[in-house]
N, C-alpha and C positions, 0 to 999 in steps of 0.2 A: 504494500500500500504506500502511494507517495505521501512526503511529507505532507502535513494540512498547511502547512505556509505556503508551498510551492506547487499548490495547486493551477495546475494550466487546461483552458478547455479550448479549443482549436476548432472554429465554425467554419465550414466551407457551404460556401453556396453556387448552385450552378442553375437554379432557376433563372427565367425570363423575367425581368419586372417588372416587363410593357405588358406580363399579360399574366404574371399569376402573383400571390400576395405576399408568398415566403420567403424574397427576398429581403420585404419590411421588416418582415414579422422576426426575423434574423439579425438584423438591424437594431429593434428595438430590442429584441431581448439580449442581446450583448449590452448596448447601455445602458441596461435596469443591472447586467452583472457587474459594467468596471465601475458605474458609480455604489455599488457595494464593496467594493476593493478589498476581497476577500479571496480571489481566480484573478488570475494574469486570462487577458481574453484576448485572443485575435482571430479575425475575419478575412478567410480565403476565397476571394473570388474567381470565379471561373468558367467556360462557356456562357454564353449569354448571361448571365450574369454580372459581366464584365461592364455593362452598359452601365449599372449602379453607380460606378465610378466615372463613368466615361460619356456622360449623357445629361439631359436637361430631366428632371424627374416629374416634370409638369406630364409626361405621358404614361407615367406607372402608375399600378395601382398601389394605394394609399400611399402617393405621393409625397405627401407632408412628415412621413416617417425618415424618408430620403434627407430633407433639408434640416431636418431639426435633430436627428440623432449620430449621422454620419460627422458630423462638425463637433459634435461631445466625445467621440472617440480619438478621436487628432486630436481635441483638448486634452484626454487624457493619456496622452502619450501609447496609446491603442494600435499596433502595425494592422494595419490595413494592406492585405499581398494581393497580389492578380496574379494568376497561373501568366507567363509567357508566351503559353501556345496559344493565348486567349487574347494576348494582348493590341487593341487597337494603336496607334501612333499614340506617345505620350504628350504630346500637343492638346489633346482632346480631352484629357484628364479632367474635373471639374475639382476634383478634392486630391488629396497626395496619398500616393500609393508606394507599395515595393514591390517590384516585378519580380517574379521568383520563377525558378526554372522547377519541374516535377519533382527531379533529385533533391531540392533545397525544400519543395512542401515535402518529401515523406520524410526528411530528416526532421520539421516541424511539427508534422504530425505523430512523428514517432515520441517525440519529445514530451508529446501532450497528454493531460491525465485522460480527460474527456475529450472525444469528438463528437459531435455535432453536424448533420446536414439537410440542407434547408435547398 
């Protein structure tokens, strides 16, 4: 069992957010965990999913989850990764990510107490 301090839960999301709701809802629930600062939390994006980060969220659904919990996770020093194979030019970016290659997520994931997929 890992330590309870060093607790880490490792969320990957690879839904669509122009069209289904679990990328929010992934979104949010990571914010309701690091503002408990009890779980190191970080959010791996990946196929369509990638848009989350890479897009205006005026066209997903529960939209307002996008602008209002995505900007609390950067606040709290929260890595926000985007698979590479997924990644659109970093130009397009709307929030700050880290571009990670497959081999750098399962070193991630392997690292993590919990995963998580949305």
């Amino acid at each position: 069992m890992p330590d309870p301090a060093n607790k880490k839960l490792m969320i990957v999301v690879s839904s669509d957010p122009r069209s289904s709701h679990r990328p929010a809802e992934a979104i949010r629930l990571a914010a309701g965990i690091v503002a408990w600062r009890k779980v190191d939390v970080t959010l791996f994006f990946t196929g369509p999913a990638v848009a989350a980060v890479n897009s205006d969220a005026d066209d997903f659904v529960d939209a307002e989850s996008y602008t209002q919990y995505l900007p609390l996770l950067s606040e709290h020093g929260r890595p926000l990764l985007v698979d590479s194979e997924s990644q659109p030019p970093p130009s397009t970016q709307r929030i700050e990510c880290n571009t990670i290659s497959r081999q750098q997520f399962y070193a991630e994931a392997g690292a993590a107490s919990y995963l998580m997929r949305f």
